[in-house]
Rosetta silent file (secondary structure, phi, psi, omega in degrees, C-alpha in Angstrom):
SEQUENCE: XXXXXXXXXXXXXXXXXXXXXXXXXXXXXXXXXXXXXXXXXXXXXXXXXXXXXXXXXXXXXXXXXXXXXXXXXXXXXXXXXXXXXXXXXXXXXXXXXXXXXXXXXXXXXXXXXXXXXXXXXXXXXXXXXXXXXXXXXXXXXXXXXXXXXXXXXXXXXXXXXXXXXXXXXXXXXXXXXXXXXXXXXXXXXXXXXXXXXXXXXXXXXXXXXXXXXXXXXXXXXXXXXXXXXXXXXXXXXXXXXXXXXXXXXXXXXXXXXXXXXXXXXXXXXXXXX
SCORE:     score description
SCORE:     0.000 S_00000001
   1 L     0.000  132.266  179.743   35.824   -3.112  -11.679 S_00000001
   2 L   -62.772  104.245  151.244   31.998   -3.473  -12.448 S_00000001
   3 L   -35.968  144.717  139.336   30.463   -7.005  -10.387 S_00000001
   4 L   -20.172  -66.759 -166.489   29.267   -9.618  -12.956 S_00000001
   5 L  -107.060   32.159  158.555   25.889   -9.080  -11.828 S_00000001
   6 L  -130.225   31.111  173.588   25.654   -5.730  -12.414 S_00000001
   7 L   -72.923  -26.731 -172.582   25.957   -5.810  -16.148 S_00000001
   8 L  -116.383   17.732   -5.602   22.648   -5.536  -16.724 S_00000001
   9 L   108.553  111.922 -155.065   21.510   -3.660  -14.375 S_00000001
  10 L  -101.992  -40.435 -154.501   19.282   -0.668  -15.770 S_00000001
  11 L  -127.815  102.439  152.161   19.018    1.608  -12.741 S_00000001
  12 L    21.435   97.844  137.904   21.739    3.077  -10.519 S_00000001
  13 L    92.201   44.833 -177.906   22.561    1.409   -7.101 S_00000001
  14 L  -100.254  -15.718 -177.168   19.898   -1.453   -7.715 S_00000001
  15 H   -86.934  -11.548  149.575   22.005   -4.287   -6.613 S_00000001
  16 H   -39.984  -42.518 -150.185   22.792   -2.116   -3.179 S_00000001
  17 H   -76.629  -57.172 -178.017   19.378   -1.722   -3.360 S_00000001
  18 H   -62.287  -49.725 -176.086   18.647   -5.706   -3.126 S_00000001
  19 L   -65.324   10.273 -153.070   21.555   -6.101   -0.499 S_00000001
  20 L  -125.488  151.129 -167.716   20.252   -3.357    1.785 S_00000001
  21 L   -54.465  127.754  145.587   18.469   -4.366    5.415 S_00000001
  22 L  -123.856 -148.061 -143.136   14.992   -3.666    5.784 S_00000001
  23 L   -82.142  134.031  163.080   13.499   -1.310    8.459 S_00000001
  24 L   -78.495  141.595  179.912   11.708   -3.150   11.236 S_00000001
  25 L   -78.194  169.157  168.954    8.070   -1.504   12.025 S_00000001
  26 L   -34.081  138.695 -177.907    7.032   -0.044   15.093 S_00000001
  27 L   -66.051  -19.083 -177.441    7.198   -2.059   17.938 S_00000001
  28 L   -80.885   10.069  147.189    3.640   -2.724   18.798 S_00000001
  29 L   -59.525  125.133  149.223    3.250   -3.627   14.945 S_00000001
  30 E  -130.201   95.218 -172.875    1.999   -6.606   13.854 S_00000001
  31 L  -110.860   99.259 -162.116    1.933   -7.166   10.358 S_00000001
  32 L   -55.902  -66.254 -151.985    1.749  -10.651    8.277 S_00000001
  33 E  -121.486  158.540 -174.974    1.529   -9.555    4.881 S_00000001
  34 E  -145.184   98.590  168.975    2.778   -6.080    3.359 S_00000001
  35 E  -133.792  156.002 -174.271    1.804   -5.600   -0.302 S_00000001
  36 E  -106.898  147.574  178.382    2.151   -2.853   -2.572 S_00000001
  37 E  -117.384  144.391 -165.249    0.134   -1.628   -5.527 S_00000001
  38 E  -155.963  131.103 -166.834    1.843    0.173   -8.033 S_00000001
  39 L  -132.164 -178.054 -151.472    1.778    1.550  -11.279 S_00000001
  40 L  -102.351  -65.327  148.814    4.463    3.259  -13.993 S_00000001
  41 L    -2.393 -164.159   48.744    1.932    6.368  -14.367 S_00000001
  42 L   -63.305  115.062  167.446   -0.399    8.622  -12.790 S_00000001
  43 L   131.056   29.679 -160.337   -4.218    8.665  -13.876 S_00000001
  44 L  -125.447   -1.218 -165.101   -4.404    4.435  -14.608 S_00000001
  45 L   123.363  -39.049 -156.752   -6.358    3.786  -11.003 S_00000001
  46 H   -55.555  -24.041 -174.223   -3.780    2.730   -8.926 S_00000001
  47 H   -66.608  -58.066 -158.109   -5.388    4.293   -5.196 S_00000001
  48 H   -21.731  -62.597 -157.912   -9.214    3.319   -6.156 S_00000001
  49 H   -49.685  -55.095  169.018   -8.133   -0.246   -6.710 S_00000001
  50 H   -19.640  -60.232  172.840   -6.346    0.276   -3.704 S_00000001
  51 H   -50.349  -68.024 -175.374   -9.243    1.382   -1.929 S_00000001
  52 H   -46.182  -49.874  164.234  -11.284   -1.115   -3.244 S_00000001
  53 H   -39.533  -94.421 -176.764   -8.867   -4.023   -2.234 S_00000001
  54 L   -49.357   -3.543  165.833   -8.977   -3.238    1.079 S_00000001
  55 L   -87.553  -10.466 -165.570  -12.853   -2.780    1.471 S_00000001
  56 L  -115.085   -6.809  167.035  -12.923   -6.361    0.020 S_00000001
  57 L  -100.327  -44.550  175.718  -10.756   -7.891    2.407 S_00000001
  58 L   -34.345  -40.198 -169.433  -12.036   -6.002    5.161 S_00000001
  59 L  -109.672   19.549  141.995  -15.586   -7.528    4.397 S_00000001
  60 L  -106.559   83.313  126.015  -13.922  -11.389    4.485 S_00000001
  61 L    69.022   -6.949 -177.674  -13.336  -10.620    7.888 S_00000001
  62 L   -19.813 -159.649   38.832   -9.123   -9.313    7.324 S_00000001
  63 L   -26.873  111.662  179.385   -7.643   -6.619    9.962 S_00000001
  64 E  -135.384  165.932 -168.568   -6.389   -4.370    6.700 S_00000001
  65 E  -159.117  133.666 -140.887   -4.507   -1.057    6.712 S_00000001
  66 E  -121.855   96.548 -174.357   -4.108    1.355    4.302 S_00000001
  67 E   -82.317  136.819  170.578   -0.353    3.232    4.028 S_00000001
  68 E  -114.705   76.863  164.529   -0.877    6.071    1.578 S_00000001
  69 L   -59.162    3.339 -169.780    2.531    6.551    0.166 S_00000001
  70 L   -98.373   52.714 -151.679    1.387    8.801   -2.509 S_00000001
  71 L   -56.179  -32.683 -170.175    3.180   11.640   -0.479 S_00000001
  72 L   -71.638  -76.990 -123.534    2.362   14.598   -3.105 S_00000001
  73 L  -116.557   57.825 -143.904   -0.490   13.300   -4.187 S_00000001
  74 L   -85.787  152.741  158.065   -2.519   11.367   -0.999 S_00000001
  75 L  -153.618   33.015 -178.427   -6.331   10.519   -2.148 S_00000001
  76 L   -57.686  -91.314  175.012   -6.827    7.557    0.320 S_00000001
  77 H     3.782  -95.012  147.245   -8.284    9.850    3.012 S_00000001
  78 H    21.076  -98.145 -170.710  -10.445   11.354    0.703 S_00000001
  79 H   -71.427    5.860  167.967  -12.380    8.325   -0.642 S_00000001
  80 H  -139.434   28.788 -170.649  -13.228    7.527    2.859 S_00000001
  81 L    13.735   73.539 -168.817  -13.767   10.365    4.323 S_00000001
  82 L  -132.350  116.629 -138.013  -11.734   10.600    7.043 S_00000001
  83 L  -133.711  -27.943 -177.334  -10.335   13.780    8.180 S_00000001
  84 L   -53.740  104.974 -141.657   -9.274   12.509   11.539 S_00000001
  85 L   -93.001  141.152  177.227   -5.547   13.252   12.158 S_00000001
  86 L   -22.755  172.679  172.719   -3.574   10.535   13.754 S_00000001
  87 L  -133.996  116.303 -172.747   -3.262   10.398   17.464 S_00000001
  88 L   -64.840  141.218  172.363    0.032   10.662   19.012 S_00000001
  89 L  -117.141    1.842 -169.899    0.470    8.754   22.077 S_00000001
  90 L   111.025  -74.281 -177.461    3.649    9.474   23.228 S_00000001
  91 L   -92.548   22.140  173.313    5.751    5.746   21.944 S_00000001
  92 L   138.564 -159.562 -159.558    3.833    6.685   18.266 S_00000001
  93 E  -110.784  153.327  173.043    0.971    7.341   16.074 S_00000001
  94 E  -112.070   80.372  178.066   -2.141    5.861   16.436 S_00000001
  95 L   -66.431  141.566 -172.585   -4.092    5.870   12.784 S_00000001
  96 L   -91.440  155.826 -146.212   -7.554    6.215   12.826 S_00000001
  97 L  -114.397  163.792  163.945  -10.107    3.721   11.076 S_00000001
  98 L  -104.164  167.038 -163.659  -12.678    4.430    9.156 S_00000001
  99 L   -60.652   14.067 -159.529  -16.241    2.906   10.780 S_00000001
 100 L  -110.968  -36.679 -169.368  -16.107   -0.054    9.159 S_00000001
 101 L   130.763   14.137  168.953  -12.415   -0.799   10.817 S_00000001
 102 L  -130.101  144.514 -136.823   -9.872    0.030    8.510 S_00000001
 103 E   -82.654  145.462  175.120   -6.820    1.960    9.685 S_00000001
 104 E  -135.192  136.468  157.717   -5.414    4.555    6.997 S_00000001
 105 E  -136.195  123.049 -128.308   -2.215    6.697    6.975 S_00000001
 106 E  -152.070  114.681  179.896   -2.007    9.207    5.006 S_00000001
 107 L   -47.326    4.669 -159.695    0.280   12.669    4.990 S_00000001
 108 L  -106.767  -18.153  165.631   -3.270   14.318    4.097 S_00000001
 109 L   -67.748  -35.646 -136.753   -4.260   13.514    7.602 S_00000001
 110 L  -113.664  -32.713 -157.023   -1.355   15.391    9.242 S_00000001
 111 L   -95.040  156.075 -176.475   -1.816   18.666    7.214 S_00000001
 112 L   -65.260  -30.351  152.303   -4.239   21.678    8.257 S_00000001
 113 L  -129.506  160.639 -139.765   -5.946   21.565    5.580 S_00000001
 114 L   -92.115   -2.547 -172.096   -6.458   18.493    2.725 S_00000001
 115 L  -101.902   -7.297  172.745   -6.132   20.759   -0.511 S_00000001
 116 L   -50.278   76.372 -166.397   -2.437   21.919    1.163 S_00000001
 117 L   -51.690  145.581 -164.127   -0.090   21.023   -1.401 S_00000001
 118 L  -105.791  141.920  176.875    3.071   19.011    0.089 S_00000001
 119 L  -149.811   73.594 -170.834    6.537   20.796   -1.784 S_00000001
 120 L  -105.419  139.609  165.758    8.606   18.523   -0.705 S_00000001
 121 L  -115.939  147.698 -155.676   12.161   16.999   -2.197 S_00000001
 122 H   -29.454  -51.487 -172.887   12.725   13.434   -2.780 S_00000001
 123 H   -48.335  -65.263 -179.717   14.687   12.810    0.746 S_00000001
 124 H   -54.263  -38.126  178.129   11.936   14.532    3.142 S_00000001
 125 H   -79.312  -29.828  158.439    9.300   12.170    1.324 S_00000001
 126 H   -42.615  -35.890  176.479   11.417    9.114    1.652 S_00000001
 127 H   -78.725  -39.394  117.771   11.545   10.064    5.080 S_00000001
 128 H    20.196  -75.598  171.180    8.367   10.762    5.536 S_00000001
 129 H   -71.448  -49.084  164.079    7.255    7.273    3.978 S_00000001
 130 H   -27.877  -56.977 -165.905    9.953    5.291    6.675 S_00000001
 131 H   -50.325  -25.594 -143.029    7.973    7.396    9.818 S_00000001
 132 H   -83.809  -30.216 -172.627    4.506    5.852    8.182 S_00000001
 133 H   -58.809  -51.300 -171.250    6.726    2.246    8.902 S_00000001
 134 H   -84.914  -33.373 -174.690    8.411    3.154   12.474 S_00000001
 135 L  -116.500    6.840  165.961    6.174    5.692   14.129 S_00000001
 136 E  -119.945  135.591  167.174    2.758    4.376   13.582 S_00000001
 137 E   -61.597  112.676  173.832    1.161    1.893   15.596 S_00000001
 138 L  -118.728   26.053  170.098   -0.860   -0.253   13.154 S_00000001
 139 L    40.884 -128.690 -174.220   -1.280   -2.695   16.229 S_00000001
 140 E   -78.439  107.006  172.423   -2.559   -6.568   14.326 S_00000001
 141 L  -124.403   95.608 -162.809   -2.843   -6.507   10.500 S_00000001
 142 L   -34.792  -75.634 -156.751   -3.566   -9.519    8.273 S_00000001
 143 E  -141.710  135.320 -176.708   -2.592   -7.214    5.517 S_00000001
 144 E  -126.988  125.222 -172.094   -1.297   -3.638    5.367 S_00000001
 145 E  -106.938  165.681 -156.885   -1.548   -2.861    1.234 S_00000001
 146 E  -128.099   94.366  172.433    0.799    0.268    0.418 S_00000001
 147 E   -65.075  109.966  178.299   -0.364    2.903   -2.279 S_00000001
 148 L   -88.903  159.097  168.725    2.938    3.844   -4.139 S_00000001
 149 L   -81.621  149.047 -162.535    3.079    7.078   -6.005 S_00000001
 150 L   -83.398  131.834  171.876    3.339    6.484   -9.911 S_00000001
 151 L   100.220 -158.659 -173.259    6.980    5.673  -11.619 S_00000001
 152 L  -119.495   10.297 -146.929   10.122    4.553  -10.436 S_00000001
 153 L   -83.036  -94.466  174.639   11.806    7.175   -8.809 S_00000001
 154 L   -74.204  -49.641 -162.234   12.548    7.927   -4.879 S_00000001
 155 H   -82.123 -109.640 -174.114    9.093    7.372   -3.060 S_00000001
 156 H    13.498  -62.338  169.036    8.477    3.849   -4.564 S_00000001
 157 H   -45.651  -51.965 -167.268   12.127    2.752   -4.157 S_00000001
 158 H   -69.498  -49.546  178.085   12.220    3.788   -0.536 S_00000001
 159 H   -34.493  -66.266 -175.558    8.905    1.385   -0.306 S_00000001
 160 H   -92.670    3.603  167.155   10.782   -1.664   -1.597 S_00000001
 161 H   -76.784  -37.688 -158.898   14.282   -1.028    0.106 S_00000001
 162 H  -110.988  -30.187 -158.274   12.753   -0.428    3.294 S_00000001
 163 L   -99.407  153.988 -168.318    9.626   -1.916    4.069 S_00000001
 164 L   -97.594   71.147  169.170    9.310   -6.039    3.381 S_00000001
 165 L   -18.566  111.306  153.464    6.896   -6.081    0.450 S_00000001
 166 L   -94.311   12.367  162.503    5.558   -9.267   -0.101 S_00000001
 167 E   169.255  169.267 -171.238    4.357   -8.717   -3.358 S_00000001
 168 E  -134.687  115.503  148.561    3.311   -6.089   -5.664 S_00000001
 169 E   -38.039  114.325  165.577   -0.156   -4.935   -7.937 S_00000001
 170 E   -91.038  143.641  168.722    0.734   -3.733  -11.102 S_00000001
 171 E  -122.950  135.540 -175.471   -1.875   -1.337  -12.297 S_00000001
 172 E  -146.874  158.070 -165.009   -2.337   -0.175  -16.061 S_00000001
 173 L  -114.977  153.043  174.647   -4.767    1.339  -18.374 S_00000001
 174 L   -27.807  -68.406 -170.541   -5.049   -0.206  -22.413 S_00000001
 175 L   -40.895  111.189 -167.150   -2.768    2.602  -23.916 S_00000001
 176 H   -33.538  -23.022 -171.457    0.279    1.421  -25.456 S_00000001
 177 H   -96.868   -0.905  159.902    2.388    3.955  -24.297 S_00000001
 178 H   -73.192  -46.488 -153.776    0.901    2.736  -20.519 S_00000001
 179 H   -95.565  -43.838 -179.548    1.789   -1.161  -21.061 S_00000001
 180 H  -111.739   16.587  127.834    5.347    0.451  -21.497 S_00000001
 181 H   -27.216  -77.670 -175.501    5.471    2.202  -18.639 S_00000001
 182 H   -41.683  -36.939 -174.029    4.212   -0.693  -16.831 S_00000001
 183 H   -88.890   -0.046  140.213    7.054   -2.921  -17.960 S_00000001
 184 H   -48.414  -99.820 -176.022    9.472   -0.761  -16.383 S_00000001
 185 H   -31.077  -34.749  176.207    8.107   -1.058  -13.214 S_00000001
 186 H   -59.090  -27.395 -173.516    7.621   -5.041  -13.651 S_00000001
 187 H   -78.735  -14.038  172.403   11.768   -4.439  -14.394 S_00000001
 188 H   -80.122  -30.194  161.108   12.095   -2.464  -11.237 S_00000001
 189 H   -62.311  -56.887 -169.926   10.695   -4.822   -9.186 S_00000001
 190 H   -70.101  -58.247  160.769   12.743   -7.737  -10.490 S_00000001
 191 L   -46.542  -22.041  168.028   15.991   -5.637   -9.758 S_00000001
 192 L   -58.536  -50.752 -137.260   14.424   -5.317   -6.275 S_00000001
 193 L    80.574    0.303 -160.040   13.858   -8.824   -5.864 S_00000001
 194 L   -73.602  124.480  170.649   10.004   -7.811   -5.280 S_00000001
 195 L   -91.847  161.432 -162.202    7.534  -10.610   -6.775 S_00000001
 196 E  -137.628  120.032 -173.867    4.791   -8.874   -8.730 S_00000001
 197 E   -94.626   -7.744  161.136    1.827  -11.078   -7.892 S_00000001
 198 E   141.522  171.762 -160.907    0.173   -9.736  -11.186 S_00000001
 199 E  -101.704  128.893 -172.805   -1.483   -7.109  -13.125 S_00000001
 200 E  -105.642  112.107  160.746   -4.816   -5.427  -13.081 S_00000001
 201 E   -89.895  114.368  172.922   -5.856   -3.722  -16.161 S_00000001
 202 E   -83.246  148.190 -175.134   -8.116   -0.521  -15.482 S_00000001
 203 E    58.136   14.010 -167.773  -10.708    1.553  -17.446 S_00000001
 204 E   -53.695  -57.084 -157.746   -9.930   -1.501  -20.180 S_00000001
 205 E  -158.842  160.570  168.403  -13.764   -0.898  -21.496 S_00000001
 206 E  -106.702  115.740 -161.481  -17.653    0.663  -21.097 S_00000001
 207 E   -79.056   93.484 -145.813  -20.295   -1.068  -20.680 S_00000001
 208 L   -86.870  131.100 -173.625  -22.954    1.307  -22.916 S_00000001
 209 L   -70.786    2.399 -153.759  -26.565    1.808  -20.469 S_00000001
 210 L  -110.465  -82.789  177.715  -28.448    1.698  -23.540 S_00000001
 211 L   -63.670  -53.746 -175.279  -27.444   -1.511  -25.553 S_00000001
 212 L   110.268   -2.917  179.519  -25.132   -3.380  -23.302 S_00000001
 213 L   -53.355  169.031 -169.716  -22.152   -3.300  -25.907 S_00000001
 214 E  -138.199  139.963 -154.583  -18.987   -3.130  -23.845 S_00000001
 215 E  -136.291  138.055 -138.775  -17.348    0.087  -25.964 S_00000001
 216 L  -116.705   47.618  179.641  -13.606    0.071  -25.940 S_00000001
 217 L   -25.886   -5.063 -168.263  -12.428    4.192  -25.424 S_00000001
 218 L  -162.315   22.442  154.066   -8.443    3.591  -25.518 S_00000001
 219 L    90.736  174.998 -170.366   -8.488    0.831  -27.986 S_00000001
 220 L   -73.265  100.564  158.958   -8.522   -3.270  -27.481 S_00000001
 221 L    28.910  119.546  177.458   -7.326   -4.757  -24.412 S_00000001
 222 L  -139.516   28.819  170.616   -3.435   -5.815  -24.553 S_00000001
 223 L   -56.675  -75.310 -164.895   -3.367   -7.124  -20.653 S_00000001
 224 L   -32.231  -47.008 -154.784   -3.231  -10.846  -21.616 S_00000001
 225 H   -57.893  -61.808 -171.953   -0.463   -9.713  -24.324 S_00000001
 226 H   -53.629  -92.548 -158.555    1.772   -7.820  -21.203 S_00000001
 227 H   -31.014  -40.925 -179.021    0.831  -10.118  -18.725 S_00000001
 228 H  -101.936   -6.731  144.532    1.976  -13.166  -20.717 S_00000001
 229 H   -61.513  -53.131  165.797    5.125  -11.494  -22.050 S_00000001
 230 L   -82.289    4.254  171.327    6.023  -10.890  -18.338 S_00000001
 231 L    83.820   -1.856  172.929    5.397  -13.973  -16.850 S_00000001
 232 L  -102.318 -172.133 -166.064    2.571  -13.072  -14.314 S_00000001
 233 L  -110.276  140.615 -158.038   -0.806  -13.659  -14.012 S_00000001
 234 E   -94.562  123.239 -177.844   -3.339  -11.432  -15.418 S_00000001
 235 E   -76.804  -52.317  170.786   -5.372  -10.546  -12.301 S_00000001
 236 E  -166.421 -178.419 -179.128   -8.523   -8.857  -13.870 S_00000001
 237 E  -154.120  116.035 -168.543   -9.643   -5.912  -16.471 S_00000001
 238 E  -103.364  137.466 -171.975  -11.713   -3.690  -14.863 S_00000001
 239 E   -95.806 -154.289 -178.449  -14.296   -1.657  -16.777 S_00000001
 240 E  -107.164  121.526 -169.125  -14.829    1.986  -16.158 S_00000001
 241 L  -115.622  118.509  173.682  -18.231    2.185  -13.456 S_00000001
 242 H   -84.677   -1.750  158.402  -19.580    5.466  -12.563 S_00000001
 243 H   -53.837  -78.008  167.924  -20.990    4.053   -9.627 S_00000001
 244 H   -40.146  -41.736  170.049  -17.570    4.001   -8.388 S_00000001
 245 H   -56.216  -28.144 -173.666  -16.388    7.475   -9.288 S_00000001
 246 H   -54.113  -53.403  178.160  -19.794    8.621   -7.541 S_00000001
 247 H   -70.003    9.657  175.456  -18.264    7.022   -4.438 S_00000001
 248 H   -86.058  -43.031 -169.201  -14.953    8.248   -4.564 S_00000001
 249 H   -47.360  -39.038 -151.342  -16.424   11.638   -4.915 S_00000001
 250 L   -92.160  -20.259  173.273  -19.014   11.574   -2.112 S_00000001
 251 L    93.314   17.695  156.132  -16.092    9.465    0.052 S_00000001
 252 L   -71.204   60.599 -161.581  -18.279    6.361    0.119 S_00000001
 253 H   -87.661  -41.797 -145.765  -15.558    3.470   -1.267 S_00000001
 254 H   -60.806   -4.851 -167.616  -16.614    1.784    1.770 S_00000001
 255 H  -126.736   48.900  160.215  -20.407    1.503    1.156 S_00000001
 256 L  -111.700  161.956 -159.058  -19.888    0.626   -2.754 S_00000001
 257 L  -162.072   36.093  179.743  -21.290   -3.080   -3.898 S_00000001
 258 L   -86.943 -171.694  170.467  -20.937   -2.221   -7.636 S_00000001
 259 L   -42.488  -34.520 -149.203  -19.529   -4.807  -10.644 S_00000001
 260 L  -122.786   19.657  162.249  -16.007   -4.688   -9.817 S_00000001
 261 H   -90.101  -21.500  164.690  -16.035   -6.130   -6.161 S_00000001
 262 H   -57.741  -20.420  178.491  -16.689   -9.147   -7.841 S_00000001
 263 H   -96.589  -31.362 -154.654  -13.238   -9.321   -9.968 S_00000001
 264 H   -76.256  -22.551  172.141  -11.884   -7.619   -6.554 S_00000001
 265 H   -73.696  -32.619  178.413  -12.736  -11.116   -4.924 S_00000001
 266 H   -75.709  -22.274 -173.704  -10.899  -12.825   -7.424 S_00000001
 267 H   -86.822  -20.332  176.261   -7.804  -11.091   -7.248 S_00000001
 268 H   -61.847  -13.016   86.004   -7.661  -11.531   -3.161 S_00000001
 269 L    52.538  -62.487  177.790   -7.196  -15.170   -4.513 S_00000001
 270 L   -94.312   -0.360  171.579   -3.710  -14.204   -5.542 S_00000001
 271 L  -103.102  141.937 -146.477   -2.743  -12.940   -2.286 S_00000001
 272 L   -66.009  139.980  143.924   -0.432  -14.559   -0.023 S_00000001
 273 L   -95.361    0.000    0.000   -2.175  -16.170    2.892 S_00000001
């Protein structure tokens, strides 16, 4: 006989999913807050933001740490150019910081080279994302934020079964058929038990160099609409800055001081203390 409270219940083994223990980190981990950013997609944002986050707590004074859970597709590394492969010590991994201080782990570290595509099936990345929990030392961290890979399926899942999220970044771009993406994942979450501390809309609009018109490429804004359907708080709507893509490219996030660390201050705001 079907539980009660699994009539409504959209996805396969989600109230197991809510009952099940999770994994304590390594021991010489110490980690307050664990939050994840996450979006229904791929292509909407979610690492930059990621990125960004953590360069903006890092420079209020945090300990931050960067899990790159984005096992196919890691592009932490990357944007901070850091090439520097973990360092085994014997009782675990030791991730290496970038110069500013902040520790990233990232399966793009571990491979010989960073264009080495991972061809992997769900199980090996779920495991994969557990080892980044259990077998790396991420010593003290005010906040370790967790880049999930896009959707709902295996990698994500494994995130909020095993590791103890304390809240999650939705990320989405203006296109309609994106906003209903997104509200899957706000529904995935909720079957979790996860709180979704609120939603960042990306690439929303362009600010034109000539006039100053803010020029709308994927049609008018619908965060507030989403945001206020779902009951969270609209964090910010970020426009699209080529200042930032320069620095993902050149693997500067950490030296960028453009327009959108300023909404990135607002949304640390919304994060647990």
């Amino acid at each position: 006989m079907e539980h009660k409270s699994c009539q409504n219940c959209q996805q396969a083994g989600s109230c197991r999913a809510k009952e099940s223990t999770r994994i304590p980190p390594h021991e010489l981990s110490e980690i307050k807050h664990v939050i994840g950013v996450m979006s229904g997609k791929g292509g909407v944002g979610k690492s930059s933001l990621t990125a960004l986050l953590a360069v903006a707590l890092q420079r209020k004074g945090y300990n931050v740490g960067i899990m790159d859970a984005d096992i196919t597709g890691p592009s932490i590394p990357k944007m901070f150019s850091l090439r520097q492969p973990p360092e085994n010590i014997g009782q675990g991994l030791i991730p290496p910081q970038t110069p500013e201080g902040i520790r990233i782990m990232s399966l793009n570290l571990l491979l010989p080279h960073e264009n080495d595509p991972v061809v992997w099936r769900g199980p090996l990345i779920s495991g994969a994302i557990q080892q980044f929990w259990t077998d790396v030392i991420w010593g003290k961290l005010d906040y370790l934020l967790v880049d999930l890979p896009p959707g709902t399926a295996d990698a994500p899942l494994t995130v909020l079964q095993s590791l103890p999220v304390d809240g999650l970044i939705l990320v989405s771009s203006p296109q309609e058929l994106v906003q209903m993406v997104v509200k899957k994942a706000m529904k995935m979450a909720s079957l979790m038990g996860v709180k979704v501390l609120g939603l960042v809309e990306n690439m929303s609009y362009i600010t034109c160099p000539h006039c100053g018109r803010n020029l709308f490429p994927y049609g008018p804004s619908q965060a507030e609409e989403v945001a206020e359907e779902a009951g969270i708080p609209l964090l910010g709507v970020l426009p699209v800055d080529p200042l930032l893509a320069a620095a993902c490219d050149r693997g500067e996030m950490a030296l960028y001081n453009g327009p959108l660390m300023e909404i990135m201050d607002r949304i640390l705001e919304h994060l647990p203390k």
